[in-house]
N, C-alpha and C positions, 0 to 999 in steps of 0.2 A: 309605681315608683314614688317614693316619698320625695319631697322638697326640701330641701336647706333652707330655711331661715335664720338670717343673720341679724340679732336685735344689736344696739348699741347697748355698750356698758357703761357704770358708773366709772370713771377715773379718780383712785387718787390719788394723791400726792403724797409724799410723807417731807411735814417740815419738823425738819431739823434745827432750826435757828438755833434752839436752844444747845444745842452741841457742835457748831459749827464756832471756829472762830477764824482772825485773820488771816488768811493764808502767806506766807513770805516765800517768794521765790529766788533760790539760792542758783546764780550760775557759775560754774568752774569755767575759767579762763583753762584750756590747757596750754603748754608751752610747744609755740613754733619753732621749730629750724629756723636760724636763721640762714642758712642753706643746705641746697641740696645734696644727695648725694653725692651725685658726679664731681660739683664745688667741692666739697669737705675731701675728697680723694682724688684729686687732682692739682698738679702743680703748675705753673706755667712754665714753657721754656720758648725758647727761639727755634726755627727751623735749622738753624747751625748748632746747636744744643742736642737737637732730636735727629740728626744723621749721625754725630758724630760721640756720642756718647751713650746712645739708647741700643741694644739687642736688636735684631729682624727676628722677628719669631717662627718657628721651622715647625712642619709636623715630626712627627715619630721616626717617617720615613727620611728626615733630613730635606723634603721638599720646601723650598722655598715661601714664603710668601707675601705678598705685597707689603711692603716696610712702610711704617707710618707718615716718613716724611714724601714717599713717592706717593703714596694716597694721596695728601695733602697738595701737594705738587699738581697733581693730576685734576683734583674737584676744580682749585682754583683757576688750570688751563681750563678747562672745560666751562667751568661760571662765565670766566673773560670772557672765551667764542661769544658763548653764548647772549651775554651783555652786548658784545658787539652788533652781533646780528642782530637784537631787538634795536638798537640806538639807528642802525642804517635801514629801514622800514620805511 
């Protein structure tokens, strides 16, 4: 079986000085949103706004389903409880 021997080599370097010069580093700003999408496509309204002037939206079948301002109605009862029961601990 032969052996591997590994000698060290010479390194070099290659200078460049003579073709290098100062480098300038260009950075592009790009431009933010100033909001998001949800902001840019959405309006505000009142809860008397959104019962009484907004669609319930239906499927195909004509099934019903939960209307915006009942959702809204509903997280809020449901935060309250919930607010309450943490507050009485």
């Amino acid at each position: 079986m032969r052996n591997l021997v590994i000698m060290p080599t010479e390194r070099k370097t290659l200078n460049l000085g003579e073709y290098a010069e100062e480098a300038t580093i260009i950075v592009e700003e790009t431009a933010k949103p100033c909001v998001t999408f949800l902001e840019a496509n959405t309006d505000s309204i009142t809860l008397e706004e959104l019962a009484n002037k907004c669609v319930v939206p239906t499927w195909a079948n004509l099934e019903s389903t939960i209307s915006h301002q009942d959702f809204v109605s509903c997280v809020h009862e449901a935060h309250s409880t919930w607010q309450n029961t943490v507050r009485t601990r």
